[in-house]
C-alpha positions as CSV (number, residue, x, y, z in Angstrom):
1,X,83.4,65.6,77.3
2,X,80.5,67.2,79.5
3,X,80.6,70.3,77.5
4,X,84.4,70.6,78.6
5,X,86.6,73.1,76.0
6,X,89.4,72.1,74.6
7,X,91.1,75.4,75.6
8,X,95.5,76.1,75.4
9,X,95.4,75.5,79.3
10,X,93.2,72.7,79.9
11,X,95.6,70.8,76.9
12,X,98.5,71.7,78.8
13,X,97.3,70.8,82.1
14,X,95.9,67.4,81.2
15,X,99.6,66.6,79.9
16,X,100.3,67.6,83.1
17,X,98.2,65.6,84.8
18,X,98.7,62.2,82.5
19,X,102.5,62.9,83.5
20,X,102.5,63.5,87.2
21,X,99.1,62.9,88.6
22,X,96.0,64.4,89.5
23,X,97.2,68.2,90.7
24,X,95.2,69.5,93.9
25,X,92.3,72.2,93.4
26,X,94.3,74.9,94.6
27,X,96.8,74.4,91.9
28,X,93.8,74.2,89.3
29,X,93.0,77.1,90.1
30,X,95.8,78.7,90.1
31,X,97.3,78.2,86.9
32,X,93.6,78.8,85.3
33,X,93.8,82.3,87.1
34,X,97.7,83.0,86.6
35,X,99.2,80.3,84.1
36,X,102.2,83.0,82.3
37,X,101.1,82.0,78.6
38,X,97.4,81.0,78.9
39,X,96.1,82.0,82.7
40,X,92.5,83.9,83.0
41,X,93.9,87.2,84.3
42,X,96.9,87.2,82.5
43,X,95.2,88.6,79.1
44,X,91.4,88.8,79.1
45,X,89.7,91.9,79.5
46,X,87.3,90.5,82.2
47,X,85.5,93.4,84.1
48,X,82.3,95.3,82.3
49,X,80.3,94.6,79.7
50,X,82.3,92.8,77.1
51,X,84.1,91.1,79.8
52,X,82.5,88.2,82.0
53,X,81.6,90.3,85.5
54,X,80.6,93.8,86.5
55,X,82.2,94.9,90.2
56,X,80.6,97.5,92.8
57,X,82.8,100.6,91.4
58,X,81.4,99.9,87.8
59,X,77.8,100.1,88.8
60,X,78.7,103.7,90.5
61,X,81.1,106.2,90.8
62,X,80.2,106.8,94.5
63,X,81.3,103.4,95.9
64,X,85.2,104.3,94.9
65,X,85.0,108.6,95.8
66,X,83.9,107.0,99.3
67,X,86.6,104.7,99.9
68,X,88.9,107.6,99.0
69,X,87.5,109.8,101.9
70,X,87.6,106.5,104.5
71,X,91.2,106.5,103.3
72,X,92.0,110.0,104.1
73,X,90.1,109.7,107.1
74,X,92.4,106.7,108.1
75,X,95.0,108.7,107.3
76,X,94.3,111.7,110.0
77,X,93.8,108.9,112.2
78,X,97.7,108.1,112.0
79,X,98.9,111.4,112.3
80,X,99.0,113.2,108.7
81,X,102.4,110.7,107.8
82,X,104.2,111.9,104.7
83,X,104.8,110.0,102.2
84,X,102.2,107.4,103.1
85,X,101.5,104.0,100.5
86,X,97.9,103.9,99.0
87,X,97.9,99.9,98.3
88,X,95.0,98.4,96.1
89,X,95.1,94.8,95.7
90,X,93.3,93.6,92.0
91,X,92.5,96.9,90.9
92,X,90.3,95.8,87.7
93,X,90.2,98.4,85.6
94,X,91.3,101.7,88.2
95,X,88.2,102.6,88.1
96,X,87.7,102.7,92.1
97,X,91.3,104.3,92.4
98,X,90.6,106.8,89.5
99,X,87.2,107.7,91.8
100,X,88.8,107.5,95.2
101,X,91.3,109.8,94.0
102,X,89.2,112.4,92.4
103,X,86.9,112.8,96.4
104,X,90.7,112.9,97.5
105,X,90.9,116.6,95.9
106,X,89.2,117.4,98.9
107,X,91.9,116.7,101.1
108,X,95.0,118.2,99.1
109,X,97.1,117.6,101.6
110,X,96.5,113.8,101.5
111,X,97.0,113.6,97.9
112,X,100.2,115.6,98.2
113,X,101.6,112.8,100.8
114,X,100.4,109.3,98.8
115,X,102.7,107.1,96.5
116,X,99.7,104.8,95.3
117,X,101.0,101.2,94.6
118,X,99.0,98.9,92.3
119,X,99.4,95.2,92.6
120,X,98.5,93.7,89.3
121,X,99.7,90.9,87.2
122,X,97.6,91.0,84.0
123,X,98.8,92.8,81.2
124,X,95.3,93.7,79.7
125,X,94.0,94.7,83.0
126,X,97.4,97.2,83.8
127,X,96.6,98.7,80.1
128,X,93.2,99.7,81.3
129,X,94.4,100.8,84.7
130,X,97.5,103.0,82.8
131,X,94.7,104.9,80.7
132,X,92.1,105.6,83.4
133,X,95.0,106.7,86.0
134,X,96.7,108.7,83.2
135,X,95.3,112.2,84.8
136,X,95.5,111.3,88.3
137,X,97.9,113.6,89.1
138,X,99.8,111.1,91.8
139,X,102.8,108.9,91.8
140,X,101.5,105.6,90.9
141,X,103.4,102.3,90.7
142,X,102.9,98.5,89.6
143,X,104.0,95.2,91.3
144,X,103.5,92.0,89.9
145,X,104.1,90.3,93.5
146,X,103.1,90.8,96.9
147,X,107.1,90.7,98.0
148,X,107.8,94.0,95.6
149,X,104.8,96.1,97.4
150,X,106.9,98.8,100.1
151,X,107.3,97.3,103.3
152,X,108.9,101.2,105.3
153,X,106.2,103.4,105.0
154,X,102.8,104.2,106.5
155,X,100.4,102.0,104.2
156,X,96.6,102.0,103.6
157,X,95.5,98.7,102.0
158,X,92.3,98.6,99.9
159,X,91.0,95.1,98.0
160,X,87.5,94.5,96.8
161,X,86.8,91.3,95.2
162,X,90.6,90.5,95.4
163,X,90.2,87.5,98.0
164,X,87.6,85.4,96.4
165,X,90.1,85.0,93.2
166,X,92.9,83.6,95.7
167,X,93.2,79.6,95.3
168,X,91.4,77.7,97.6
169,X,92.1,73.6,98.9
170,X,89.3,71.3,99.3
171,X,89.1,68.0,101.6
172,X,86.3,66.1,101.5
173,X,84.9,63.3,104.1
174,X,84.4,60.0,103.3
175,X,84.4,56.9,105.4
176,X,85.5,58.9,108.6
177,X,88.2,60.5,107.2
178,X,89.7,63.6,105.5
179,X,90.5,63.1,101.5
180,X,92.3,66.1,99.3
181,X,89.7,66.6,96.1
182,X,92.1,67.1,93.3
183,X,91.4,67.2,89.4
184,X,92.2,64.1,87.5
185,X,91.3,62.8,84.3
186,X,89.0,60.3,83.4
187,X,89.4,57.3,80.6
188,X,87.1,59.7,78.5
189,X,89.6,62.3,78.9
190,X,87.7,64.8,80.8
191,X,89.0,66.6,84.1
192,X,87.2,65.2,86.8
193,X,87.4,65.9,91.0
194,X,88.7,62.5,92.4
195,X,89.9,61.8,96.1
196,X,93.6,61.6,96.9
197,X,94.8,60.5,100.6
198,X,95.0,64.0,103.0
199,X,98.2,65.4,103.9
200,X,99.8,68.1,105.8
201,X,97.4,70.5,108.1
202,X,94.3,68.9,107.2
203,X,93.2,68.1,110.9
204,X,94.6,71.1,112.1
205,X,92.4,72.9,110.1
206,X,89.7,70.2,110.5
207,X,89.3,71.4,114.4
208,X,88.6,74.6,113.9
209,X,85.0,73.3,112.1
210,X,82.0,71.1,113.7
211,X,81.8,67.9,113.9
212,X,81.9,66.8,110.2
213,X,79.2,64.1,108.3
214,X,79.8,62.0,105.9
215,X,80.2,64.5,102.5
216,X,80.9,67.7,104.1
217,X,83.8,69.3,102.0
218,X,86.3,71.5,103.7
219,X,88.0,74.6,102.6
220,X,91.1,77.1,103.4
221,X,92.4,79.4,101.1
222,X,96.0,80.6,100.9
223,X,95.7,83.6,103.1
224,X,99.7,83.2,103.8
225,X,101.3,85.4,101.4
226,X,98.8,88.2,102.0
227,X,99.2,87.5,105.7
228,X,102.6,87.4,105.6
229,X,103.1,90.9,104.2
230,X,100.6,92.3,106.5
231,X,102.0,91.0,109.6
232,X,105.1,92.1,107.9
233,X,103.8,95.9,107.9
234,X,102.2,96.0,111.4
235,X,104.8,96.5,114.7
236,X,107.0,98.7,111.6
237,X,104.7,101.3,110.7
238,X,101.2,102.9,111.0
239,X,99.1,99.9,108.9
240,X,95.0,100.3,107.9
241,X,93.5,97.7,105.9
242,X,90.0,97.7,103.8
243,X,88.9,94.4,102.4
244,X,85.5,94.4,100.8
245,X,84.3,90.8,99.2
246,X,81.6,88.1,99.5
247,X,81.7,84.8,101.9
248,X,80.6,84.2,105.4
249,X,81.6,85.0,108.7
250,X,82.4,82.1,110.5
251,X,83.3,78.2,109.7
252,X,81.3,76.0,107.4
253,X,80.7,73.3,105.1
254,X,80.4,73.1,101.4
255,X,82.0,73.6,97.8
256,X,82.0,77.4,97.1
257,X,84.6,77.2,93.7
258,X,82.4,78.7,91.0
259,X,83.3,79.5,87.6
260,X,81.6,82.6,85.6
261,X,82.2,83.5,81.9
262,X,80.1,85.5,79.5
263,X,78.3,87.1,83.0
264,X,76.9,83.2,83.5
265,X,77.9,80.8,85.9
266,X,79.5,77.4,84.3
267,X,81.1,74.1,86.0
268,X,84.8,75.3,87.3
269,X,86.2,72.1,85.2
270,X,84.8,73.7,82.1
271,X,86.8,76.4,80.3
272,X,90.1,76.5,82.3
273,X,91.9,79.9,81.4
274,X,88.7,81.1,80.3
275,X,86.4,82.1,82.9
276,X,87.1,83.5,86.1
277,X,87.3,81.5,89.2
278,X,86.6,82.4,92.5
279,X,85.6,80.8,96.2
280,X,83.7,82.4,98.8
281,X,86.2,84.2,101.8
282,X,86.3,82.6,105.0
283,X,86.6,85.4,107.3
284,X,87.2,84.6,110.6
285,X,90.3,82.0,109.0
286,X,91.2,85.6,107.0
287,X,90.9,87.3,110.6
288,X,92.7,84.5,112.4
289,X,95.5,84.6,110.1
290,X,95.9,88.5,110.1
291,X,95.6,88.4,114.0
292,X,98.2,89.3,116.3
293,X,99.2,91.5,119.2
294,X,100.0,94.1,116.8
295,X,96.6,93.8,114.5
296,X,93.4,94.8,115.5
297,X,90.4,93.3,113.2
298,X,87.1,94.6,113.2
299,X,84.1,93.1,111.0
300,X,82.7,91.7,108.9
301,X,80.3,93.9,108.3
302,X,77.6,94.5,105.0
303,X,78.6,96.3,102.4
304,X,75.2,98.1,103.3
305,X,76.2,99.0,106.5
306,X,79.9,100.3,105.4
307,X,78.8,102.4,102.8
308,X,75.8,103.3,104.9
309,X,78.2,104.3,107.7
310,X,80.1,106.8,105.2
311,X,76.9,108.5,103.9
312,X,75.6,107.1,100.9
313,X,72.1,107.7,100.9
């Protein structure tokens, strides 16, 4: 089966598949990430060590106390609001809000005015975040769901290495035209990509790129929930955003999906449920769907130059 595992998901989902279809990549990929029973961040312990990928605030305390002073920086900027939301998006194991909260001691008066709001939908994950928050000394809260984060108060957003994990759709050109890569399964009973006719916003998206060759693969991820609530946020009430992750800064070709398990890379088709999957962020589409009269976007810029800009060295 091309070194394929016969995992609880990748059963399920080929009984799927046998049944209805072949299912489009972004569904793949979501059920591998958030499947209720059998979905990657669902139970695994999957940051550090024993897990299968090590993040920025792992490697060093300092990267999380400085995104707690940019935060209470931002928030002098609005005007000192009380009470004011301190929003993480994917917070791994609270390591980056258990450091950005200890340089917030600085500014007492900051601390006294957050509610800090994590949205997390693994159980494992939440454990870890529960025991390394349990001192924090703040009001801290978990949502399961973009639609349950507050939507009337002054709100800082922070994410890092929360976009890559959102699912991603693929089209793929072939004889002059767009086809939708979805995964199938072969007479060998293997997933497998295959090429299913293109509908819905394909060529809308399609004009935003260059002029595309034969074989250049296409992909948008599903910005519209995230967008959504942000838009959502921005004529009501004072909104800052931080978003920290790894892709490129304009349009282009190519397959990004990779799958990691163990701390090595593997085929995304592999272990489904098992390994974490992720696709490189688009940010001028993340910009472009953010924008808006009442949304100002600056960046990208390095994490070199962010951190750099804050004082690391």
């Amino acid at each position: 089966m091309n070194g394929q595992r016969a995992t609880p998901l990748a059963l399920r989902l080929k009984e799927r598949i046998r049944r209805d279809g072949p299912m489009p990549l972004a569904e793949y990929m979501q059920a591998c990430l958030t499947d209720p029973e059998h979905g990657y961040y669902r139970k695994r312990h999957a940051i550090g060590r024993g897990g299968d990928f090590v993040t920025a605030p792992e490697i060093s305390q300092v990267f999380g106390e400085l995104i707690g002073l940019w935060a209470a920086v931002v928030w002098q900027q609005m005007g000192k609001p009380s009470p004011v939301a301190l929003v993480e998006l994917g917070p791994g194991r609270g390591t980056l809000m258990k450091d950005a909260l200890r340089a917030a001691r600085t500014v007492p008066d900051f601390r006294a005015a957050m509610r800090v709001h994590l949205l997390e939908l693994g159980e494992a994950l939440r454990r870890e975040q529960e025991a390394a928050l349990a001192e924090a000394g703040v009001a801290i809260a978990w949502s399961a769901a973009m639609r349950e984060l507050p939507k009337d108060a002054p709100t800082i957003i922070v994410a890092n290495e929360f976009l890559d994990a959102l699912p991603v759709s693929q089209w793929e050109r072939i004889g002059g035209q767009w086809h939708a890569r979805h995964v199938g399964v072969n007479a060998n009973g293997a997933f497998e990509i295959v090429q299913c006719p293109a509908v819905g916003a394909v060529e809308a998206i399609a004009a935003h790129w260059p002029a595309a060759r034969e074989g250049d693969i296409l992909e948008a991820k599903a910005f519209a929930d995230l967008a959504a609530h942000v838009r959502a946020l921005a004529p009501a009430v004072p909104l800052a955003g931080l978003f920290i992750d790894y892709g490129h800064d304009d349009w282009r070709f190519g397959d990004t999906v990779q799958a990691v398990r163990g701390h090595r890379l593997e085929e995304p088709l592999c272990s489904p449920g098992e390994a974490d999957l992720s696709s490189q962020v688009n940010f001028a589409d993340f910009a472009r769907q953010l924008g808006g009269g009442e949304l100002a976007v600056d960046g990208p810029v390095t994490q070199a130059e962010f951190l750099g800009s804050l004082g690391i060295a």
